[in-house]
N, C-alpha and C positions, 0 to 999 in steps of 0.2 A: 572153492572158487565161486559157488554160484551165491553162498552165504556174503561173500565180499562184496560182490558185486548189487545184491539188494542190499547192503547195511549203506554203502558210496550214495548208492540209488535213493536210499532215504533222506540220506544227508542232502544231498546235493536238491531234493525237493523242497525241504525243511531250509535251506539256503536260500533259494528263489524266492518261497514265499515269503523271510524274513527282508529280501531285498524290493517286496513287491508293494505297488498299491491295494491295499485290501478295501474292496467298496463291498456297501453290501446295500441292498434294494430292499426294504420291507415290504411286501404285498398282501403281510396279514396284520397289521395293528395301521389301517389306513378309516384316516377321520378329515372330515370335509371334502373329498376328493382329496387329497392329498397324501405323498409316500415321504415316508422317511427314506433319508441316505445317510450312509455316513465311509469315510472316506478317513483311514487310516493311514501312515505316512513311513516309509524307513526313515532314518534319522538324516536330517536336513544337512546341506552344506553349503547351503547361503543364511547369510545373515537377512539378508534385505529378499523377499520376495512377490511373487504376485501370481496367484490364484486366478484364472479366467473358468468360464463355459465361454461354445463359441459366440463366436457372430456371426458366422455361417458354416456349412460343412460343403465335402467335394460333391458334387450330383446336383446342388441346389445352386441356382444365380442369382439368391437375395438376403438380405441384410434381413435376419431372422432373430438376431439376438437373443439365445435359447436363458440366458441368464435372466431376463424377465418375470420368469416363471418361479425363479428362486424365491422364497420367503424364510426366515427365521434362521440366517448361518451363522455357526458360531464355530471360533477357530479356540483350538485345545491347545496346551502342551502335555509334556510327557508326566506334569504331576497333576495334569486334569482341570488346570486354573484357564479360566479367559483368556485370550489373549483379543489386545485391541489392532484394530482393522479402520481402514481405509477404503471406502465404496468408492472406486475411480468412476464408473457407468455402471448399466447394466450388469454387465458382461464380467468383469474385474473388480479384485480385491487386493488390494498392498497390502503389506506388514513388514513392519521393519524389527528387525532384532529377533526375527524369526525362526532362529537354529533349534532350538523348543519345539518348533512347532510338531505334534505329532496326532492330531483328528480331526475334523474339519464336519460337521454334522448341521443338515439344512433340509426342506420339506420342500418338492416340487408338484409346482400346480400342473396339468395339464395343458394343452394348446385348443384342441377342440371345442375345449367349450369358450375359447375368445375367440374364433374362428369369426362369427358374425359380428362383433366387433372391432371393426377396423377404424376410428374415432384418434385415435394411439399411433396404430403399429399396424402397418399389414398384415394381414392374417398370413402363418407359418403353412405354407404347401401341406396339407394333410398326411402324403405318405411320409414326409419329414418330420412329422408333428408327434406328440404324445395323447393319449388318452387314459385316463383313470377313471374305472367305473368298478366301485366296489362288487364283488361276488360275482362279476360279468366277463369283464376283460381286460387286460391291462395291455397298452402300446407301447412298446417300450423301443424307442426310438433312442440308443445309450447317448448321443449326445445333447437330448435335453435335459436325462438323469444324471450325467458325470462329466465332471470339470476335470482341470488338471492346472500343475502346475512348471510356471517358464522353466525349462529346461530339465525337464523330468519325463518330456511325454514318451521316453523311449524307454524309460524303465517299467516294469511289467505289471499289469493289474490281475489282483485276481477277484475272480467279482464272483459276490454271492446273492444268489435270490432266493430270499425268504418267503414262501406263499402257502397258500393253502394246500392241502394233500389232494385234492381231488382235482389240483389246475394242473394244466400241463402245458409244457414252453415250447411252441416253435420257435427253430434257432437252426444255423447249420454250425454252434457251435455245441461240443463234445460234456454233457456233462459226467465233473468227475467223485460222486458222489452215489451212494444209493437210498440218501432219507428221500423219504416222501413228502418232507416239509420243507427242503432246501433242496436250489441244484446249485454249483459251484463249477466255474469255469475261469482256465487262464489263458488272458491274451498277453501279447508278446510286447504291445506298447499302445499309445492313445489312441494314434490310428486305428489300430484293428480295433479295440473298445465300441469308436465310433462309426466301424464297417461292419459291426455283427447286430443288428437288430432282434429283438424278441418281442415274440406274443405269447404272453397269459390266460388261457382261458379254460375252462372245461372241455376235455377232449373230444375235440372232432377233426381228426386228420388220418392222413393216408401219405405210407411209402408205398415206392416203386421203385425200377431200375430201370430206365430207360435211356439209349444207346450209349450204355456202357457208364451212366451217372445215377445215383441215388439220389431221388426226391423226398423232399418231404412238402404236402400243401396241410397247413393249418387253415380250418375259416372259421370264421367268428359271424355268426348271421342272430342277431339278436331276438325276432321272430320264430326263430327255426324252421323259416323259409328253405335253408340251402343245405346239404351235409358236403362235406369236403371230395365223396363217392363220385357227386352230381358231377365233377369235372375231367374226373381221371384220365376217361377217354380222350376230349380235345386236348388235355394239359399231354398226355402222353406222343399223342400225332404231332403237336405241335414242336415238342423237345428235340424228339426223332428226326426230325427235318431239319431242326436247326440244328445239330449235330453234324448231320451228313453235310449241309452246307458250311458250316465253318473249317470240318475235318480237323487236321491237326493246329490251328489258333486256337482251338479252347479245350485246355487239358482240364478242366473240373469235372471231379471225381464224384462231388456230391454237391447238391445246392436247394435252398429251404426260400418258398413261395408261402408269406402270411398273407392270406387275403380276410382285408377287413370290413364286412360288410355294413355301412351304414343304414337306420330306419328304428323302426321302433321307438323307444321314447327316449332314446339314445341322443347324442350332442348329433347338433345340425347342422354336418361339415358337406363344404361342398369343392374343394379341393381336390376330386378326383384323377387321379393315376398310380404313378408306381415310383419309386425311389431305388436306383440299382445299389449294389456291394457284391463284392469279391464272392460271395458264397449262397447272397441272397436278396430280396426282393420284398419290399413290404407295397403290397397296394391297399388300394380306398376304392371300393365301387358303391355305388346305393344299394343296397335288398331291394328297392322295387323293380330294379334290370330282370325284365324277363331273361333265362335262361341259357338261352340262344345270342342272346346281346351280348352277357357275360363272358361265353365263349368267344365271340370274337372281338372281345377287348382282352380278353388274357392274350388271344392269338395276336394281336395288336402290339399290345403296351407289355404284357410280361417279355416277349420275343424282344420288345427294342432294349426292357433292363437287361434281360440275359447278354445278349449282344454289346453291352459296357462292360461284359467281362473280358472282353479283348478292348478296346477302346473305350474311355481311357484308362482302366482299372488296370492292365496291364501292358497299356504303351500310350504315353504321356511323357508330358515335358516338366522340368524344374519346379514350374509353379504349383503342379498339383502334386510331386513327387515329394517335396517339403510344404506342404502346405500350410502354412499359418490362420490356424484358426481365432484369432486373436484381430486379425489386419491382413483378410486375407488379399493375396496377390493373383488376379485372374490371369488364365490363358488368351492368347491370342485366338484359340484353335477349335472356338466351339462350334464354325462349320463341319469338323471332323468328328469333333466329341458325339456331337450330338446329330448334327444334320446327319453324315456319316452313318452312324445307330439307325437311325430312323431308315435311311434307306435300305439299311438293311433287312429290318423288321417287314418290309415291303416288297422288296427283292427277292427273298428266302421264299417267300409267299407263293411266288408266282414259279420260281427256277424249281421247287418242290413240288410243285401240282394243289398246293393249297387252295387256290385262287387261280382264274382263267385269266388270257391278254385282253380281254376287256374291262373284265375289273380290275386287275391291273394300271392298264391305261387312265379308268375313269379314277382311281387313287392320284394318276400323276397331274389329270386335273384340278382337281380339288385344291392340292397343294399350288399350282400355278395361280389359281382363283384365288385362296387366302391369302398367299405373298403381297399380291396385290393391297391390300392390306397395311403395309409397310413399307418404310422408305426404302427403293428399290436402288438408290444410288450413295447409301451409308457403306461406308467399306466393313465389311462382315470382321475382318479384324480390327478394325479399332472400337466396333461398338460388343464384342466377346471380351476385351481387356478393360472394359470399362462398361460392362453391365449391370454394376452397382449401381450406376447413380444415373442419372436424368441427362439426357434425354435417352441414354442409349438402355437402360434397362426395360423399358415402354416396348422396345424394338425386340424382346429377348425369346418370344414365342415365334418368330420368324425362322428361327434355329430348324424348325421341324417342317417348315416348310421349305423357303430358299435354300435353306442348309442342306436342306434331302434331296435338292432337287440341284445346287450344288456340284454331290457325291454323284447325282445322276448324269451331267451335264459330263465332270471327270470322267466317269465309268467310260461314256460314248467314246470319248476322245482319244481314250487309251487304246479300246479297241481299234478306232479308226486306226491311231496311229502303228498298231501292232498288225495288222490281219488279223485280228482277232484272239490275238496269242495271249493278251494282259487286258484285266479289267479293274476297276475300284477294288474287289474283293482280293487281287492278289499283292494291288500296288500296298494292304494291309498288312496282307499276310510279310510280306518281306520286311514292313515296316515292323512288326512286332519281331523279326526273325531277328535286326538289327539292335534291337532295344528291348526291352520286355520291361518287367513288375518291378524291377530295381536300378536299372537303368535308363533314366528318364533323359530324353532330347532338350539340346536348348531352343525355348519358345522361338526365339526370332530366327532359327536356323531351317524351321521343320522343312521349308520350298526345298530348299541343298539338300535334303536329306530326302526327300521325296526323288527329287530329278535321277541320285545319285542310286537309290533303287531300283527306279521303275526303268532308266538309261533314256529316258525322254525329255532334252530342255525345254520342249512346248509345254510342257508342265506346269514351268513357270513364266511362261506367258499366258496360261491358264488364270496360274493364281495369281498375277499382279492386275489382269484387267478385272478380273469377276470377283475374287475373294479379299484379294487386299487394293482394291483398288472400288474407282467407282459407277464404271461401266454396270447398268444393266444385262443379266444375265440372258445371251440370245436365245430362249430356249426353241421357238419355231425350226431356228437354224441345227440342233442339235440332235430334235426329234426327225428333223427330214431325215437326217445321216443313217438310221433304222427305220427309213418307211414309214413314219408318221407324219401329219397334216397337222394344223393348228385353227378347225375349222371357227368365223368369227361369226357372233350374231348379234346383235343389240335387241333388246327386250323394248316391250313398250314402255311409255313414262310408267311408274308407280310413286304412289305417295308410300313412305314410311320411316323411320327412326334410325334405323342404320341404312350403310348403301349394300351390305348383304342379307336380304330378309332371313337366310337359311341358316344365321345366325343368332335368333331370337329363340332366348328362351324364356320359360315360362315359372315364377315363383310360387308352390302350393302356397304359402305361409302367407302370403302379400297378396294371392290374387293377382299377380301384376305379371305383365309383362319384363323382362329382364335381359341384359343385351353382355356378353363377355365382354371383359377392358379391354381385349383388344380389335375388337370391331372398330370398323370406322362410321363416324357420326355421316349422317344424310345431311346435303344441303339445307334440307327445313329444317332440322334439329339442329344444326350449328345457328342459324338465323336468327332462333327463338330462346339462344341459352341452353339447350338443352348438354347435362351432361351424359357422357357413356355409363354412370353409376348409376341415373337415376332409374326408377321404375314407372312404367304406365300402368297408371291404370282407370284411366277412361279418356274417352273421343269424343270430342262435342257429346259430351256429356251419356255417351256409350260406354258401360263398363266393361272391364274383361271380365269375360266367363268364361271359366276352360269347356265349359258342354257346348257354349255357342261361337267356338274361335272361327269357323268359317261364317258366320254371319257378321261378324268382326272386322274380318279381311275384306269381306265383300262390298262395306261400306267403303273401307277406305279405295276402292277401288271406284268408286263415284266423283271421290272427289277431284275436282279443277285446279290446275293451275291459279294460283292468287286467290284462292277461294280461303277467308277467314276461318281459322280453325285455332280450337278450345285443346289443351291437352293437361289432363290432372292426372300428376306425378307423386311418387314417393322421392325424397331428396336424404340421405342422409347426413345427417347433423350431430357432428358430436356426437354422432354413438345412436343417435334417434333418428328414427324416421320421419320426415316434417312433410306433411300434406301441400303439393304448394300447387299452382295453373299456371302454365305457360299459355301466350296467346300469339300469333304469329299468319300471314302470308303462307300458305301451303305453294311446295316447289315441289313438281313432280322429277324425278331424276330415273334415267335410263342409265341400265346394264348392259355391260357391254361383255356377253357370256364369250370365253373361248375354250372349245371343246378340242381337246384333240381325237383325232381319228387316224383309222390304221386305213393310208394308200390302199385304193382300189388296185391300184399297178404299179407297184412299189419295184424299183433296177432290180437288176441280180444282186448288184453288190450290198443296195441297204435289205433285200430282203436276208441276204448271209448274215448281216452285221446284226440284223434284227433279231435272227433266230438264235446268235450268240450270245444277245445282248438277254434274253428273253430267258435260256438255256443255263446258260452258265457254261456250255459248250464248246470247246476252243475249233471246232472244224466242224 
């Protein structure tokens, strides 16, 4: 019996992978930065086809066109001859008469090192991106290495990495092999391909089991500033908590954290966060984050990926359940996606004892502050179904602000509306209970589908004035309901380049001052031409110095209204930095700071609501 049952067992394995995609990754015969792939085929049953990489994947909201990086493809048949090809973009390759066709073999570059080149193509988000650095480490982010093709992505890859004996792969995927020169792994279709990330590197990592999950953290610190030991602890408190607060929404049994340490003489990305999947988490921090920093951005940013293993990883609508990586089609619903995420990354914080209700609070400031930021009267769904393109993709970091704050504004109202019975976290959980990882919602239903769980129509009076609609979000109104205040204060005039100073940052490489895209330009800077890309770096003929930034400040803190002023800038150009002076009327512009605070003499009722709101607590 048992001989039957292994001989079936073989067969049926030897089956699979005759029906599978075979890719294989070379990580040991790698020349100019560059990895061979190659990508064998079971026997075709179109005559006419078309070969893609994407143009974007799920977790990312931009037009990345990972086929860019391709160089040198060349399509086989079954007796080894060329076949010829059609470059439609980037992205795509046609072939007609293609029933032949059976290997597909091509060299990809990395993203990293075009990171500071944006002249082209926006630079690719870092945790999305790849990196190739021979004998060091490999990123391997599979949907920059592996294409696919139309109407095949549900048949099975089995993908092999070729590397050196002394590297070892973080992955939360299973390998089924024991050389020390390959590992070999099989996924079920392109999806998971493009939901299992790996790192390359020489080993430095650590398991654990922490509430009831097996971790794995790989890092990669080029210096060998960091070992993977240095985080156990926070990454361990941190799990633990988000476990107890998700409770039964997140049944993953094991999940793989690469952390990838930028610095050294390594590419100079600056792309910093995390990229969520089903099992695991690839981040980008600098090596020169003191220690303590790093901790509370894993507690930060790994908490908000983790927290996409319930939303939307496993409860999501049409668009992302079949998602076309080709053309893809967005969600209505990145309030939830992602705002949602975020709050909860936030929430977990404070309802665990991670964080006090003043830090707390001053978080839900911050986020009020930055919103500000952005059109506060765009309907949050129509610029999440169209964040691809202009104007509404500009808008698309607001997700983590308004979006959070959103989920916060929900949270309150349910309460109110409950006694305290239902909050955000459970109108989730019912929502995942309803729908899960295979059964995806349709987009334009989810409000029905919300009302219809939570049993509250105000729900969707909710979401038509704030989330699909284009009322500004009350939040004064929302915070009083738990004993908050919205204290307001306006700053003196200041001179400077955005209208949030606390937004500035600063370029080692350039010496210059340097401002995110999405700040907003100051009065004098819009005046004088100035763009959000460019950099400072000098003031009436005062340079930056990072040893003397307060003498810096100080200056600009002299100057007048209408007072003539000099500003020498870095502009980029085609790829180049162009030395240029702006000259302009200085416009001093006041802030108008709003602090919330927690009621001196907050009711009975909002201090209840508050302690539930705070708690996680239903009485």
């Amino acid at each position: 019996m048992r001989k039957t049952v292994l001989s079936l067992g073989i067969f049926a394995s030897f089956l699979a992978n005759a029906q599978s995609v075979k890719t294989t990754i070379d990580l040991v015969n790698v020349k100019d930065d560059k990895v061979a792939v190659t990508m064998e085929f079971p026997k075709m049953k179109s005559k006419d086809i078309k070969f893609h990489f994407p143009k974007t994947v799920p977790g990312t909201y931009s037009v990345d066109d990972y086929g860019r990086f391709i160089e040198g493809i060349k399509f086989y048949d079954n007796k080894g001859q060329e076949l010829t090809y059609t470059k439609v973009n980037d992205n795509t390759y046609s072939l007609k008469n293609a029933q032949g066709l059976s290997k597909i073999s091509y060299l990809v570059n990395d993203s990293f090192d075009d990171e500071l080149d944006t002249s082209k193509h926006k630079a690719v988000f870092s945790p999305s991106g790849t990196d190739i650095e021979e004998g060091k480490v490999y990123m391997i982010n599979t949907h920059g290495f592996i294409g696919y093709i139309d109407n095949m992505q549900d048949v099975p890859y089995q993908l092999i990495i070729q590397k050196p004996a002394d590297f070892y792969g973080t992955t939360a995927l299973v390998d089924q092999d024991k050389s020390e020169n390959t590992d070999t792994y099989t996924l079920a279709n392109y999806a998971k391909v493009t939901d299992s990330p790996l790192m390359y590197t020489k080993p430095d990592y650590i398991t654990f089991n922490a509430g009831g999950m097996d971790l794995v953290l790989g890092v990669y610190s080029p210096t060998g500033k960091y070992k993977a030991a240095d985080f156990k602890e926070n990454l361990e408190k941190m799990v633990i908590a988000q476990k107890k607060f998700l409770g039964d929404m997140n049944t993953n049994k094991k999940y793989a954290i690469m952390l990838y340490l930028s610095g050294g003489d390594g590419p100079r990305v600056k792309g910093f966060g995390a990229l969520e999947h089903h099992e695991s988490t690839s981040v980008v921090l600098p090596e020169a984050m003191p220690k303590e920093d790093i901790d509370k951005t894993i507690t930060d940013v790994v908490s908000h990926e983790f927290f996409h293993t319930v939303n939307p990883l496993k409860t999501h609508s049409e668009e992302i359940h079949y998602f076309d990586y080709a053309d893809p089609k967005m969600s209505q619903h990145l309030w939830m996606y992602e705002g949602g995420t975020e709050y909860f990354a936030n929430l977990f914080q404070i309802q665990e004892g991670l964080i006090n209700k003043d830090q707390f609070l001053e978080r839900i400031g911050e986020k009020i502050a930055n919103s500000k930021s952005y059109d506060d009267t765009m309907p949050f769904t129509v610029m999440s179904k169209n964040v691809l393109v202009e104007p509404y993709k500009d808008q698309y970091r607001n997700v983590y602000e308004k979006g959070a704050l959103l989920a916060m504004c929900l949270d309150i109202e349910l309460r109110k509306l409950s006694n305290g019975e239902m909050g955000y976290r459970d109108m989730i959980r019912k929502l995942s209970q309803r729908f899960g990882e295979n059964k995806p919602f349709k987009d334009d239903k989810l409000i029905d589908e919300l009302v219809t769980v939570t049993g509250y129509p105000q729900v969707k009076d909710f979401y038509n004035k704030y989330i699909s609609g284009n009322q500004p979000t009350p939040y004064a109104q929302y915070l009083s309901m738990v004993g908050i205040d919205i204290k307001k204060q306006e700053s003196q005039p200041i001179f400077w380049f955005i209208k949030n100073p606390n937004e500035t940052d600063f370029d080692q490489k350039t010496n210059a001052f340097a401002f995110d895209d999405h700040s907003a330009l100051s009065p004098f800077a819009k005046s004088i031409g100035f763009k959000i890309t460019d950099q400072v770096l000098a003031l009436d003929g005062r340079t930056v110095d990072v040893k003397k930034i307060q003498d810096f400040i100080g200056y600009t803190r002299t100057i007048k209204d209408g007072q003539d002023v000099t500003v020498t800038i870095l502009r980029d150009n085609a790829g180049k930095k162009e030395k240029m002076t702006l000259k302009g009327k200085a416009i001093l512009d006041k802030m108008t700071m709003e602090t919330p605070v927690f009621k001196a003499n907050p009711t009975p009722e909002e201090l209840k609501l508050q302690t539930q709101w705070l708690t996680g607590k239903k009485s």
